[in-house]
C-alpha positions in Angstrom: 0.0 0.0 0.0 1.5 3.8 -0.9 2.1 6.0 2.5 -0.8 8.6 0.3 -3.3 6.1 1.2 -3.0 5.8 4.6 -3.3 9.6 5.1 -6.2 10.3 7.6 -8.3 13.6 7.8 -6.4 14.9 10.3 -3.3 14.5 7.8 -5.0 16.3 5.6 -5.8 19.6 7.5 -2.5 19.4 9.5 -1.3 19.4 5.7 -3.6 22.6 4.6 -2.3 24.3 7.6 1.4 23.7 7.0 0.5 25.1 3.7 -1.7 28.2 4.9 1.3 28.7 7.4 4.3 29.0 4.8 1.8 31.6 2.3 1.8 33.8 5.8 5.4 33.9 6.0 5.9 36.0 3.1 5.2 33.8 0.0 1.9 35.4 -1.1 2.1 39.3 -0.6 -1.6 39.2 -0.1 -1.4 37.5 3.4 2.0 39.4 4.1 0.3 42.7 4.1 0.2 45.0 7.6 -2.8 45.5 9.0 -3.8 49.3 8.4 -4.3 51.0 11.0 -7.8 51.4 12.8 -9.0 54.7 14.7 -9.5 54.3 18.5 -13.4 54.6 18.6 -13.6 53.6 22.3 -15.5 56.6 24.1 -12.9 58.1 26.4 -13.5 59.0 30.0 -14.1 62.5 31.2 -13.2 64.4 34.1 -15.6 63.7 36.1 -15.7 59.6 35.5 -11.9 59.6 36.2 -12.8 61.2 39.2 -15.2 58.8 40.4 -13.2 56.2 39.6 -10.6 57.4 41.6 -12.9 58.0 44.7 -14.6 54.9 44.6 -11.1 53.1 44.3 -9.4 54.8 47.5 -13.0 53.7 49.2 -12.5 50.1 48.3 -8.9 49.7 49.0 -8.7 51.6 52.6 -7.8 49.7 55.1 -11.1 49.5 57.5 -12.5 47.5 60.7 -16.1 46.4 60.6 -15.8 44.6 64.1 -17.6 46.9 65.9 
């Protein structure tokens, strides 16, 4: 029997990806192309949220005794 027939599926795809792998590295300029650049479209924080923030992180982490 030839070693090609006893190839099983997961053979195969471990093949494909060996093969997607080596066109990443630089032998199809397609998939070698950056990224472009994205904007930041996260909303930013204001003033006032940094503030709270702040406040209600100083309230958490303060050292406190609720024994009594």
């Amino acid at each position: 029997m030839n070693e090609r027939d006893n190839q099983t599926r997961r053979d195969l795809i471990k093949g494909f990806g060996a093969t997607a792998g080596a066109l990443s590295l630089g032998l199809d300029p397609l998939f070698s192309a950056p990224a472009p650049e994205t904007p930041n479209t996260f909303p930013q924080l204001n003033e006032r949220a940094r503030g709270w923030l702040r406040f209600l992180f100083e309230k958490a982490t303060t050292r406190d005794d609720w024994t009594s």
